[in-house]
KEDREN-219521 format. One record per residue (C-alpha): residue in one letter; x, y, z; residue number from 1. Coordinates in nm, 2 decimals. Each point is the difference from the previous one (the first is absolute). Example, Ala and Ser with C-alpha at 12.3 -4.5 7.8 and 13.67 -1.06 7.14 Angstrom:
! KEDREN-219521
@residuo: a&x: 1.23&y: -0.45&z: 0.78&num: 1
@residuo: s&x: 0.14&y: 0.34&z: -0.07&num: 2
This chain:
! KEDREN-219521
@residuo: x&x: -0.61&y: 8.74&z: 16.06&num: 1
@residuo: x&x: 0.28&y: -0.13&z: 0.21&num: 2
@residuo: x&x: -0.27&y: -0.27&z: 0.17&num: 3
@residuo: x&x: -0.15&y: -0.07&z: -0.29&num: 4
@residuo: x&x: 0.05&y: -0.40&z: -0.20&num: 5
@residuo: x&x: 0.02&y: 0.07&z: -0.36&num: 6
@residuo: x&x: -0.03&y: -0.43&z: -0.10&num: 7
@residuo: x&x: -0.38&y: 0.00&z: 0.22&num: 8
@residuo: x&x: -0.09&y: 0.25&z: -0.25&num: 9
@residuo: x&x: 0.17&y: -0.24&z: -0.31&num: 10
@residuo: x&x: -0.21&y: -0.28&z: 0.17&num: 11
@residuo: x&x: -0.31&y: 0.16&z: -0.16&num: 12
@residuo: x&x: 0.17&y: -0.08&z: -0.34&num: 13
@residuo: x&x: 0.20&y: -0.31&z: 0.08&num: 14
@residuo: x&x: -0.09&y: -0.29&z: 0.22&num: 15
@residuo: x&x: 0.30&y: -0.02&z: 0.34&num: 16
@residuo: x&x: 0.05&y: -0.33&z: -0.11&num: 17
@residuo: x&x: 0.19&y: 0.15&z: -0.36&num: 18
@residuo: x&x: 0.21&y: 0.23&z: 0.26&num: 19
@residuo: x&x: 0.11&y: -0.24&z: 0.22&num: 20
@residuo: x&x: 0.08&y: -0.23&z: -0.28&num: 21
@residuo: x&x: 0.20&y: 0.28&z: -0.14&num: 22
@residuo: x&x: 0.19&y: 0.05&z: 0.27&num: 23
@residuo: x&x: 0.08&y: -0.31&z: 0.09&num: 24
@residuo: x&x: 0.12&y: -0.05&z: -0.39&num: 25
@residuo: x&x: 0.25&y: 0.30&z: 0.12&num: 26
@residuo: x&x: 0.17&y: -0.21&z: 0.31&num: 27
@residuo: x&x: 0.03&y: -0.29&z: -0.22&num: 28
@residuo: x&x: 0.20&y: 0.22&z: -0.24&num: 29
@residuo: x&x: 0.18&y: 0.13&z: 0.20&num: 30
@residuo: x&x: 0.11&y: -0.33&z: 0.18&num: 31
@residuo: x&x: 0.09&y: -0.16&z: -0.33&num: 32
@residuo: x&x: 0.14&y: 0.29&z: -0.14&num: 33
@residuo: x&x: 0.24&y: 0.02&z: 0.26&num: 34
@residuo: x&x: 0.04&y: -0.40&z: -0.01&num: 35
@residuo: x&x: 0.09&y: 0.09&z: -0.37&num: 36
@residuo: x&x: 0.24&y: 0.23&z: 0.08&num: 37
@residuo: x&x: 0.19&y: -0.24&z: 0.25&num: 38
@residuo: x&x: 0.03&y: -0.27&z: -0.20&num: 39
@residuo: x&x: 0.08&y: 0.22&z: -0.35&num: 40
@residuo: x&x: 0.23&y: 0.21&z: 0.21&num: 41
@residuo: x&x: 0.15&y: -0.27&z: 0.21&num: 42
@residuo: x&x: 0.01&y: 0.28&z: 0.30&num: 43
@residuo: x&x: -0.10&y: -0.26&z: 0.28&num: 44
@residuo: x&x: 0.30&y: -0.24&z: -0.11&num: 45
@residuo: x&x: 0.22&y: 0.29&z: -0.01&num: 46
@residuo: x&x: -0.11&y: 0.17&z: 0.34&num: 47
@residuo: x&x: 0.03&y: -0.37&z: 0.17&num: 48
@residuo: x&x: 0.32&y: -0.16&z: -0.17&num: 49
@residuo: x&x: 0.13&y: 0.33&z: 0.12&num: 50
@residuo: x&x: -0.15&y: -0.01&z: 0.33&num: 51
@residuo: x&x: 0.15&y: -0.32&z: 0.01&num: 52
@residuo: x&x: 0.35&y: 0.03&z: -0.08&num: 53
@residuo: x&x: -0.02&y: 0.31&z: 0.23&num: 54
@residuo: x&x: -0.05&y: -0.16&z: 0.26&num: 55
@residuo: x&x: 0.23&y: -0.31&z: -0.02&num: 56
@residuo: x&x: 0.27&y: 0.27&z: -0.07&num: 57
@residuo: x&x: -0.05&y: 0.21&z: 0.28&num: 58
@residuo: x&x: 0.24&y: 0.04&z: 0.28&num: 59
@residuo: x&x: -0.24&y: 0.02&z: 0.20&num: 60
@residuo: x&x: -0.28&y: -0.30&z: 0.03&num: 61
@residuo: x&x: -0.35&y: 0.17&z: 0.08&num: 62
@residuo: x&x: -0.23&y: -0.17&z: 0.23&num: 63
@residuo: x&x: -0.37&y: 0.00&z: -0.02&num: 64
@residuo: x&x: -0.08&y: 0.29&z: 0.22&num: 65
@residuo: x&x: 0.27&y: 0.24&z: -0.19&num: 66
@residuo: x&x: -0.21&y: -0.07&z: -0.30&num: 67
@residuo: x&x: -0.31&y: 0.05&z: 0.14&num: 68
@residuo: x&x: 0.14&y: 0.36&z: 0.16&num: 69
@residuo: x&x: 0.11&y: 0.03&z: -0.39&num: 70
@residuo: x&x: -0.32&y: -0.08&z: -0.15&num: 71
@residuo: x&x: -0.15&y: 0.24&z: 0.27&num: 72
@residuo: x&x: 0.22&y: 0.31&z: -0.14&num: 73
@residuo: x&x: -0.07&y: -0.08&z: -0.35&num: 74
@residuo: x&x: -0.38&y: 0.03&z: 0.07&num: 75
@residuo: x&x: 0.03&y: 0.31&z: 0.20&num: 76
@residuo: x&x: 0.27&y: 0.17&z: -0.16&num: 77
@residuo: x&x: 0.00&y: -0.10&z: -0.35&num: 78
@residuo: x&x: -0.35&y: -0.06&z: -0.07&num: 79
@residuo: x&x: -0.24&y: 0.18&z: 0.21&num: 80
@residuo: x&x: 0.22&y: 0.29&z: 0.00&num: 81
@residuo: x&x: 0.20&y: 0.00&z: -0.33&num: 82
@residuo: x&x: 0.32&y: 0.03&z: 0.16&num: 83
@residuo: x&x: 0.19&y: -0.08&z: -0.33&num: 84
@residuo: x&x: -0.05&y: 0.38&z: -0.15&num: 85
@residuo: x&x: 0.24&y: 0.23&z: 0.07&num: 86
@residuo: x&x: -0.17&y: 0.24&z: -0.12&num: 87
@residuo: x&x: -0.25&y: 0.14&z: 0.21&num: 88
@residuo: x&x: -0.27&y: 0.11&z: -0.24&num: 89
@residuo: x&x: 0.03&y: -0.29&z: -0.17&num: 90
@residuo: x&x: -0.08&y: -0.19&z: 0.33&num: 91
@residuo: x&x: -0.30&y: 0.15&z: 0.01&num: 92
@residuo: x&x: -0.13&y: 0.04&z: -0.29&num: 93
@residuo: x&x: 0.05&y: -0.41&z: -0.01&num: 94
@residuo: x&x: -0.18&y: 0.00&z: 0.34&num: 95
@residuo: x&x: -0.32&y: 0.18&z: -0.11&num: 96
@residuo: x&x: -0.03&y: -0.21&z: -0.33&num: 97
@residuo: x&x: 0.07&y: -0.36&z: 0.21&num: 98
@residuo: x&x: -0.21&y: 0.10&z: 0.29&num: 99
@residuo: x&x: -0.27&y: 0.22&z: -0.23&num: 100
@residuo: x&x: -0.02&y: -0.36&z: -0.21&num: 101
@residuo: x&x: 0.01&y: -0.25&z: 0.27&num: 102
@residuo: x&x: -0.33&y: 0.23&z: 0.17&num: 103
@residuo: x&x: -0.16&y: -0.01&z: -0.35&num: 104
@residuo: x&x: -0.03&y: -0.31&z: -0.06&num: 105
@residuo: x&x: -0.10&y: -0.17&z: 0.32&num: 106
@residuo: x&x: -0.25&y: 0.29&z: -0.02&num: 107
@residuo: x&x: -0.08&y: -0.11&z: -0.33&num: 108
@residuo: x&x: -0.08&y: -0.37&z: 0.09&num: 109
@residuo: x&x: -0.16&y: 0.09&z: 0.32&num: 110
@residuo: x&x: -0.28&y: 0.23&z: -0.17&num: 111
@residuo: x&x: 0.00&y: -0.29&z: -0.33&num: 112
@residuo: x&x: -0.04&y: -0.31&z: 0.25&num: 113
@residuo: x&x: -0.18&y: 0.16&z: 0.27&num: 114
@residuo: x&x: -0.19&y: 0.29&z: -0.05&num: 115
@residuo: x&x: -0.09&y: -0.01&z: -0.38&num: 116
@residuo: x&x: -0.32&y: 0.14&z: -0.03&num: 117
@residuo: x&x: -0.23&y: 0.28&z: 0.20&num: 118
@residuo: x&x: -0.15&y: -0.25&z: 0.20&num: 119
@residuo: x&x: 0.33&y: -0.05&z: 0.20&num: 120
@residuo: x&x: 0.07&y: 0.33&z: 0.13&num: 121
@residuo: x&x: 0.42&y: 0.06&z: -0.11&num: 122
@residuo: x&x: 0.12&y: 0.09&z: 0.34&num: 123
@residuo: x&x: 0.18&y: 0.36&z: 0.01&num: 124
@residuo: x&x: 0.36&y: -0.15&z: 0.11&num: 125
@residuo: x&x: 0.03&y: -0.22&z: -0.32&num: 126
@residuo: x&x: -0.17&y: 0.24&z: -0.19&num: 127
@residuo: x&x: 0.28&y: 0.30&z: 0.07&num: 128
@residuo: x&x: 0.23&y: -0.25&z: -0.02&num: 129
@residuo: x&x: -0.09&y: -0.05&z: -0.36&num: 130
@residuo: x&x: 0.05&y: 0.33&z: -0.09&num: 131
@residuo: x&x: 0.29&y: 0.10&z: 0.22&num: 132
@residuo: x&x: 0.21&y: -0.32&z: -0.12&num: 133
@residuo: x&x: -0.08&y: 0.12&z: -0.39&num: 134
@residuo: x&x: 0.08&y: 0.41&z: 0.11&num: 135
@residuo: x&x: 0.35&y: -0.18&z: 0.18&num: 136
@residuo: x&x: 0.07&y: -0.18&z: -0.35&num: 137
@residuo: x&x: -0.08&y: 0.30&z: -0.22&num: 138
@residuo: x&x: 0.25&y: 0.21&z: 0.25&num: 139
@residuo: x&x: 0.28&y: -0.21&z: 0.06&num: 140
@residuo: x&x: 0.01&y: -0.14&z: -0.42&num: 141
@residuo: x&x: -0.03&y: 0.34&z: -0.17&num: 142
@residuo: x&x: 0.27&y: 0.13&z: 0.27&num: 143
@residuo: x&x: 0.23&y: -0.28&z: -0.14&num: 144
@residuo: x&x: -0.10&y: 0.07&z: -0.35&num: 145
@residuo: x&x: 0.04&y: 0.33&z: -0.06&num: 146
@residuo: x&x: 0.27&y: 0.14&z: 0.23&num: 147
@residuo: x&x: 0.22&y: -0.34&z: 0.16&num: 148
@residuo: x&x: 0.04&y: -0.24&z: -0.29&num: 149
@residuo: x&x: 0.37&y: -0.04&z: 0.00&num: 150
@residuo: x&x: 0.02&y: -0.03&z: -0.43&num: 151
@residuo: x&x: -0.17&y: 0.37&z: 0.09&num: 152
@residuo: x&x: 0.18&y: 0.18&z: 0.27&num: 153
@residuo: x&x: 0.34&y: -0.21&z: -0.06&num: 154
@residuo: x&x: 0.01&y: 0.00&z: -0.32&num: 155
@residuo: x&x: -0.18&y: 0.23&z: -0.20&num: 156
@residuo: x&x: -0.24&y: -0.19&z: -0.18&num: 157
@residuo: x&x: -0.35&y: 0.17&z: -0.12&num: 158
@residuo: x&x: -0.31&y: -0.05&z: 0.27&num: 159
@residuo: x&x: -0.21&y: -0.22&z: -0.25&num: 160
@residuo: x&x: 0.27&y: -0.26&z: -0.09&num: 161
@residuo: x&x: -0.16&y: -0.33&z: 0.04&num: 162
@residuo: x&x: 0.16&y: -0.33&z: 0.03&num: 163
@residuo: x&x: -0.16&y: -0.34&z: 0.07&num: 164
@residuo: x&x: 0.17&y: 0.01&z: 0.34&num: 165
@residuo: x&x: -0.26&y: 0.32&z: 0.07&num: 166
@residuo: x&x: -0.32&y: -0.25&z: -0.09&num: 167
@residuo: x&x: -0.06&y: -0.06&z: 0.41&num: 168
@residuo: x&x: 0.02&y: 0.36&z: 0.11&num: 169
@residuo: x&x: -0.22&y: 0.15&z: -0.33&num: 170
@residuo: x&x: -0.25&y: -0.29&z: 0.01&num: 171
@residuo: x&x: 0.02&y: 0.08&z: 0.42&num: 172
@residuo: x&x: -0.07&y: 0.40&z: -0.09&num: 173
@residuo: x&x: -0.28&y: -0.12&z: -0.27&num: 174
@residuo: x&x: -0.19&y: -0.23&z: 0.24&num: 175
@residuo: x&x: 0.00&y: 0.25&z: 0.32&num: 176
@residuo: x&x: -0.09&y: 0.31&z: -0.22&num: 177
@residuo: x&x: -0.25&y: -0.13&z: -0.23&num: 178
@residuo: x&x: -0.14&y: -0.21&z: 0.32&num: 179
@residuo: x&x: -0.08&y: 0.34&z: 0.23&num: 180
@residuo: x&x: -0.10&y: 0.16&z: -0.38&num: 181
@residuo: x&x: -0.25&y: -0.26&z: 0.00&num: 182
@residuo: x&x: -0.13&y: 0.01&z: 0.34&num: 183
@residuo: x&x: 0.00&y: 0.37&z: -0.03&num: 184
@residuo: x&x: -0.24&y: -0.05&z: -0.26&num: 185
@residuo: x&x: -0.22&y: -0.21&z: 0.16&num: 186
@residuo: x&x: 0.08&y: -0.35&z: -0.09&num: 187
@residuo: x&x: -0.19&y: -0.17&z: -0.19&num: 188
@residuo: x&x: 0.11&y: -0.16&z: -0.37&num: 189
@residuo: x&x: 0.11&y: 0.19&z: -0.28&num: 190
@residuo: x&x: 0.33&y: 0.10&z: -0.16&num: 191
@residuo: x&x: 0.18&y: 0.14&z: 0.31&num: 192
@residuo: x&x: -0.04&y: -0.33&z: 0.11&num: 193
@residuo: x&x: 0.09&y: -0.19&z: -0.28&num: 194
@residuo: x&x: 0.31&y: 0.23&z: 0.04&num: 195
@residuo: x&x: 0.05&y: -0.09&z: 0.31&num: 196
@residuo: x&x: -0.07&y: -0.41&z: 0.00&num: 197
@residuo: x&x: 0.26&y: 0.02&z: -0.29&num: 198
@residuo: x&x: 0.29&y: 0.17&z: 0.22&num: 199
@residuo: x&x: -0.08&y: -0.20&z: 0.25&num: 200
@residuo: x&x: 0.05&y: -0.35&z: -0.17&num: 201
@residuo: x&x: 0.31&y: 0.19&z: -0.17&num: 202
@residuo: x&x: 0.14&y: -0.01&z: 0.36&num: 203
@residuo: x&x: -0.07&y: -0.31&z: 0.17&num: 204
@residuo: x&x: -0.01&y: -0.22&z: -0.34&num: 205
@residuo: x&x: 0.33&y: 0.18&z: -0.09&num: 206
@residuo: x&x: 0.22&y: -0.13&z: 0.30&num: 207
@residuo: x&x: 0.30&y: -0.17&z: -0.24&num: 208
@residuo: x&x: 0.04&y: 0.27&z: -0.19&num: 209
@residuo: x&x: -0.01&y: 0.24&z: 0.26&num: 210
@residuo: x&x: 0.20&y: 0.11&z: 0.33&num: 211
@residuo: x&x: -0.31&y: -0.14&z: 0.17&num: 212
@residuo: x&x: 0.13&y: -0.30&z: 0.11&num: 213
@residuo: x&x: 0.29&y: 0.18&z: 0.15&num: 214
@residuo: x&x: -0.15&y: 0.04&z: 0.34&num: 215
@residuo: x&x: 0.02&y: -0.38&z: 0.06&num: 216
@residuo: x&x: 0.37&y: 0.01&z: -0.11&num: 217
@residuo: x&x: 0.15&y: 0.26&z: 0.24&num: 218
@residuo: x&x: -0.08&y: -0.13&z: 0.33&num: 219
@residuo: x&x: 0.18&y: -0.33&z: -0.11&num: 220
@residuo: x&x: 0.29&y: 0.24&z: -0.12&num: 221
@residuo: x&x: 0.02&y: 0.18&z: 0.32&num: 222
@residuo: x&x: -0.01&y: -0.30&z: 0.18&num: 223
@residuo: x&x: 0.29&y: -0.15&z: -0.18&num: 224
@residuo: x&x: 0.17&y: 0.32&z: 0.04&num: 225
@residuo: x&x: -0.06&y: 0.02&z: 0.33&num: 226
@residuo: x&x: 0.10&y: -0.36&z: 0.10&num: 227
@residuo: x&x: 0.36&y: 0.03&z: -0.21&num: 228
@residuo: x&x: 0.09&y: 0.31&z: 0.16&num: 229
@residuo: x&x: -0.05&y: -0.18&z: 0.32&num: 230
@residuo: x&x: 0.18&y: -0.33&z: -0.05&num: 231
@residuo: x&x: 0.31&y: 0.24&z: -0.14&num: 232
@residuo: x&x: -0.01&y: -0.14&z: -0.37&num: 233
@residuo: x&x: -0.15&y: 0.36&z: -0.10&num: 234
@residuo: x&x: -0.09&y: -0.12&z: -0.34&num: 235
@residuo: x&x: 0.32&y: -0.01&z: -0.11&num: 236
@residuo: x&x: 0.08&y: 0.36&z: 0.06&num: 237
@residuo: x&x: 0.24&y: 0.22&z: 0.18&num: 238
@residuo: x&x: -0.13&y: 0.12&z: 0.35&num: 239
@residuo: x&x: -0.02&y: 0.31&z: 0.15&num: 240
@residuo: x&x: 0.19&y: -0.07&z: 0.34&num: 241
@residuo: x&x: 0.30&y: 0.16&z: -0.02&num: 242
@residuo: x&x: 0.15&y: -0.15&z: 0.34&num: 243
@residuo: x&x: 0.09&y: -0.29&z: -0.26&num: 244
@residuo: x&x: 0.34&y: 0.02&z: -0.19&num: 245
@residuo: x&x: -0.10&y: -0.17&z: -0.30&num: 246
@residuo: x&x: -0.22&y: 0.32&z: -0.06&num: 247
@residuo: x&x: 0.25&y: 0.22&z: 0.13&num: 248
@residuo: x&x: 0.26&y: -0.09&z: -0.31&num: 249
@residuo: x&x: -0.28&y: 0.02&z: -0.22&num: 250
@residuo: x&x: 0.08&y: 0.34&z: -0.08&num: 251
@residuo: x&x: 0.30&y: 0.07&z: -0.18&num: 252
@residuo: x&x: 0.06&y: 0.32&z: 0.14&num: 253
@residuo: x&x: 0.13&y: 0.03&z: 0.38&num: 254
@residuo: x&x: -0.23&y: 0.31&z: 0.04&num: 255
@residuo: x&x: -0.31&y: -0.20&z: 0.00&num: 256
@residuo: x&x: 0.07&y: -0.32&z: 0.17&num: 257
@residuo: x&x: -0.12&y: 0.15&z: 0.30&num: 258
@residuo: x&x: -0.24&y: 0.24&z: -0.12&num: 259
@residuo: x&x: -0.37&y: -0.03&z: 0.12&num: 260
@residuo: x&x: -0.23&y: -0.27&z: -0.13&num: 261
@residuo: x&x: -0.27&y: 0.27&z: -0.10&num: 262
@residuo: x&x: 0.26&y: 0.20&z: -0.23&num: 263
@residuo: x&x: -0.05&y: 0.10&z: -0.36&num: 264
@residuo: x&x: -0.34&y: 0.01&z: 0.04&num: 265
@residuo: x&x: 0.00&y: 0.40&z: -0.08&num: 266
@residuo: x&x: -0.19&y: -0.10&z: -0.33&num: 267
@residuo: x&x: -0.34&y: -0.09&z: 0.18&num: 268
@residuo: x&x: 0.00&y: 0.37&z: 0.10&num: 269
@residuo: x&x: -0.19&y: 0.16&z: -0.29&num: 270
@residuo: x&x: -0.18&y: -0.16&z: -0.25&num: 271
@residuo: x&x: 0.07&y: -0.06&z: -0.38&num: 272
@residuo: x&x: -0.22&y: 0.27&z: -0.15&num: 273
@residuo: x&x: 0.27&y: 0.19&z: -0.24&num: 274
@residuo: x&x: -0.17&y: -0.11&z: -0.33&num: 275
């Protein structure tokens, strides 16, 4: 099963050239969906004005290989790792949906593009990576769904509450599930794979109103982040160096002036699950 490709079996009912128009109909939505969501949003303007004013602010003037060392950290720590959750279930859980995805669809476009009928043997790599990538997604997103969603585990709403910010991660769920339902089945046409071209154009036609376009955002936040922390403007904010008087007298009471940065962070201990 696991080196089996489902869309050379759907070649016997659809010509390749319908698939790979259909999937390249996806990348174009997703680019201007995203592009949508810039604009409408305004979030480049906001990350670079910020970026910007950061940087002529600073104390500190950054040169060009202190920003490449930053750029490096933000794609090793905040984005291939996920470095931003504190929580570590949450981290990965996020890792096995990104990586589960990222697998899934290059799979996807390898066997579409390259291998789209029986006569071009699917090799077994991209073949397991097919249905690993989906297994990763199914994993990682129902792990998030039912048993980290903070409006869950924080604060006490019911499992099946659904918001429009949750479109990306159900139409995600949908796509993956009813894609190895499919496959499982055989492939071929037929209402599971109605079901499952539906969710699928749900999540990659959906990018401005869903979280999808959120994984474009965040590097550029981590990056801006990362750069105002170093020039000293710390967006604005108090830092955690307490070696410097001004957050020494922060604190009203002489107790903690000199009390450790880490302190009063007893509340991470246990989780919020009293409901």
């Amino acid at each position: 099963m696991f080196t089996s490709n489902p869309f050379a079996a759907l070649s016997a009912s659809i010509s390749p050239a319908v698939m790979q128009g259909y999937v390249v109909v996806m990348i174009l939505l997703v680019v201007a969906g995203t592009l949508f969501d810039v604009v409408h949003k305004g979030s480049a303007k906001y990350f670079f004005e910020n970026w910007r004013k950061g940087m002529s602010k600073g104390a500190k003037q950054l040169g060009g290989g202190e920003l490449a060392s930053i750029a490096i950290q933000t794609v090793a720590v905040d984005v291939l790792t996920s470095g931003e959750f504190c929580n570590p279930r949450r981290r990965v859980a996020h890792l096995l949906t990104m990586y589960g995805l990222i697998l899934h669809v290059v799979a996807t476009v390898a066997m579409v593009f390259a291998y789209p009928t029986p006569a071009t043997p699917t090799p077994g790599l991209v073949s397991v990576a097919w249905w690993i990538g989906a297994l990763m997604v199914c994993v990682g997103g129902y792990w998030f769904w039912f048993f980290i969603r903070v409006d869950v585990a924080a604060e006490g709403h019911s499992l099946f509450r659904v918001m429009r910010a949750d479109l990306f991660i159900l139409s995600l769920l949908a796509s993956a599930t009813l894609g190895l339902i499919w496959a499982v089945a055989g492939g071929g046409t037929g209402v599971l794979f109605g079901l499952y071209i539906i969710a699928t154009t749900v999540l990659f036609g959906g990018v401005p109103w869903s979280k999808f376009a959120h994984m474009f955002f965040k590097p550029a936040a981590a990056f801006e982040k990362r750069t105002s922390r170093a020039n000293g403007t710390a967006e604005n904010l108090p830092t955690l160096t307490r070696d410097d008087p001004e957050q020494q007298n922060r604190h009203s009471m002489e107790l903690l002036r000199d009390a450790p940065t880490d302190m009063g962070l007893g509340i991470k201990r246990e989780a919020p699950r009293h409901y």
